[in-house]
N, C-alpha and C positions, 0 to 999 in steps of 0.2 A: 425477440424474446430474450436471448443472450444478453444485448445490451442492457435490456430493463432491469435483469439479473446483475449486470454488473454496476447500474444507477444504483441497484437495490444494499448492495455490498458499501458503495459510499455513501450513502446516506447511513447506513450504520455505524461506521467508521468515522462520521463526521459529528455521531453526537455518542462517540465512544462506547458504542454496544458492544457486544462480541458478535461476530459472524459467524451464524449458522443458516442452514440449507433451510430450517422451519423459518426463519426470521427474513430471508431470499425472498422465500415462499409467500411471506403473509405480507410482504411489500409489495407486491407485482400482484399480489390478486386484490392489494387493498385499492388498487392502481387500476384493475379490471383488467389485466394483462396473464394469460396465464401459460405459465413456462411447465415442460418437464421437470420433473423432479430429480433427472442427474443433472442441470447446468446448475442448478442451486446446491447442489451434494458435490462439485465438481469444483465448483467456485469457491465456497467457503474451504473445502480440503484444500486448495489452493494459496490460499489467505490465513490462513491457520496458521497461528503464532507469527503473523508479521505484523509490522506497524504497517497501514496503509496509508498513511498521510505520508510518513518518511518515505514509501517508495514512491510517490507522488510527487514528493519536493528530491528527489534525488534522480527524475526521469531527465535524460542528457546531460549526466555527470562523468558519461564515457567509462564509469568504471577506477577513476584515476586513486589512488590513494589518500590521506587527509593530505590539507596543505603542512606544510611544517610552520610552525609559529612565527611569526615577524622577526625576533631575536634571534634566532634559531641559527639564520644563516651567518648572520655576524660572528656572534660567539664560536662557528663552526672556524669562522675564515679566520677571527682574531687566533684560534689556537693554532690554524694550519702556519701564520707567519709566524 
């Protein structure tokens, strides 16, 4: 039931809905699957105000900082000599 809650969260995210616990809710019963009503109240407070695709495309990014720009390093190393 968790995971269906959480298919239910990308599939709204993947056609730009907002997530909410009702909208959890009415995927997973539209689906004949029927969750508690805190994974859906639990999951969306969770997902509230984040992009979900970007932390999707950002899973094994280790956390690293951006990269610095291609020029970036030159410009640095032409000023150090």
């Amino acid at each position: 039931a968790e995971l269906a809650a959480t298919y239910a969260a990308l599939i709204l995210a993947d056609d730009g809905i907002e997530i909410t616990a009702d909208k959890i809710t009415a995927l997973t019963n539209a689906a004949s699957i029927e969750i508690e009503p805190i994974w859906a109240s639990l999951l969306a407070k969770a997902l509230e105000g984040k992009n979900v695709k970007e932390l999707l495309s950002n899973v094994g990014a280790g956390g690293a900082g951006p990269a610095a720009a291609p020029g970036a390093a030159a410009a640095g190393g032409a000023a150090a000599a």
